[in-house]
C-alpha positions as CSV (number, residue, x, y, z in Angstrom):
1,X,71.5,93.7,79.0
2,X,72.7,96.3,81.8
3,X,71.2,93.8,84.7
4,X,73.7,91.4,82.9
5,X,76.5,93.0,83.0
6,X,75.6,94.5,86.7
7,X,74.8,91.0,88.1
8,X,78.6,89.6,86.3
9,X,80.3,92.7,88.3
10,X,78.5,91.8,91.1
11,X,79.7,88.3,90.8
12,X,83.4,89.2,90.0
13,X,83.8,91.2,93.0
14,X,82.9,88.6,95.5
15,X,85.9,86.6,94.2
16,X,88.2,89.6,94.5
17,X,89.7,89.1,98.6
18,X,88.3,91.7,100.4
19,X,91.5,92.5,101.7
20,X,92.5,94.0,98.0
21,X,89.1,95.7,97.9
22,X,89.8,98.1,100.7
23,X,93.7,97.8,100.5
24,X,95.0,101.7,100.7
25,X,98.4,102.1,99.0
26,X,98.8,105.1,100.5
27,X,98.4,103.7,104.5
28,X,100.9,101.4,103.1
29,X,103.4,103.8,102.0
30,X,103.2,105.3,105.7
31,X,103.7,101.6,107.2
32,X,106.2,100.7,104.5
33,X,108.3,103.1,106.7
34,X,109.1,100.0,109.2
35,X,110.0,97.8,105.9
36,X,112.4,100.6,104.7
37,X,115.7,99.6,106.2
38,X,115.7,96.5,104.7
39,X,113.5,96.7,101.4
40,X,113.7,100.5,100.7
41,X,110.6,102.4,100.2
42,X,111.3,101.7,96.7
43,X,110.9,98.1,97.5
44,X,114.3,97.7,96.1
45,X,116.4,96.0,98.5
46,X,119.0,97.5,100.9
47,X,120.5,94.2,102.4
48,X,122.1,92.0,100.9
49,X,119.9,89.2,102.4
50,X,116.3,90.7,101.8
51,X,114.6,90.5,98.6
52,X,113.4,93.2,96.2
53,X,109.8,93.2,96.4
54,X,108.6,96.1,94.5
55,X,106.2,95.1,91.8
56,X,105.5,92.3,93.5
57,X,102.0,90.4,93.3
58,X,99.5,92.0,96.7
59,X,97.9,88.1,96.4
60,X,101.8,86.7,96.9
61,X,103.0,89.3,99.2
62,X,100.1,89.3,101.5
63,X,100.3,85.2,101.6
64,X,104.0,85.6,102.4
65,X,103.3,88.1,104.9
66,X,100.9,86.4,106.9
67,X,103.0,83.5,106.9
68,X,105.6,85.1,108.5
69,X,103.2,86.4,111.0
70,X,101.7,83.2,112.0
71,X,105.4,81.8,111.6
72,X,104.6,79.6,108.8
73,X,107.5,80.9,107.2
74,X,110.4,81.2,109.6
75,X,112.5,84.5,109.4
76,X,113.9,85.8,113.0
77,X,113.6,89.2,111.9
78,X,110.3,88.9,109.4
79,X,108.4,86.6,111.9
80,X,108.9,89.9,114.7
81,X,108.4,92.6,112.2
82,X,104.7,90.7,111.1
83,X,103.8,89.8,114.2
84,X,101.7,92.7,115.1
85,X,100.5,93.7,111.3
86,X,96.5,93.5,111.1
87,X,95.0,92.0,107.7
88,X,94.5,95.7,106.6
89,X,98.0,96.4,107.7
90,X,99.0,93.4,105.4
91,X,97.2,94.8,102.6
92,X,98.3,97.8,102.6
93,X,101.8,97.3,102.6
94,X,100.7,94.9,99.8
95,X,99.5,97.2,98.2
96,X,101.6,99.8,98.2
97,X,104.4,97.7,97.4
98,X,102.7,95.9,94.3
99,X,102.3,99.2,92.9
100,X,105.5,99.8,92.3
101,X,106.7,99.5,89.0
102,X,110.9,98.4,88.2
103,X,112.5,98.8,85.2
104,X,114.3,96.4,83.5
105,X,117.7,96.2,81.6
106,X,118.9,93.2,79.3
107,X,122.3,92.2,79.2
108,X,124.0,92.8,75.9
């Protein structure tokens, strides 16, 4: 029964990325530093033209990320600022990022 549920671990974490296996929210906090003027460091947005991203998915920001690195996605100011960012840059940011949580108010 244990080298069942050992092997089904096993298996899981090969379909986890490796990038969000070693991702360090920490590191990211640090890098997020470059993403502050525009995001925040709360990942709550401090122009009116860039998005929130706090609480945002690592898998989604890391894809848009990398996009913007490779200039997939075209941003004059994204595609410069991603350019130099390793994968483990990427995922840390993403990681930090993801892990932050927003609160929510309804509208009476």
């Amino acid at each position: 029964m244990i080298a069942r549920i050992f092997a089904a671990l096993s298996i899981l974490s090969l379909l986890i990325p490796a990038s969000a296996q070693a991702a360090d929210a920490k590191a990211g906090r640090k890098k997020a530093q470059m993403c502050a003027a525009c995001h925040g460091i709360d990942g709550i947005s401090k122009m009116p033209m860039a998005p929130n991203i706090a609480g945002s998915p690592a898998m989604y920001l890391e894809k848009q990320i990398k996009a913007f690195r490779s200039e997939e996605r075209k941003d004059e100011t994204m595609n410069v600022v991603a350019k130099p960012l390793s994968d483990a840059d990427i995922a840390d940011l993403a990681a930090w990022y993801s892990g932050l949580t927003v609160g929510v108010t309804l509208p009476n």
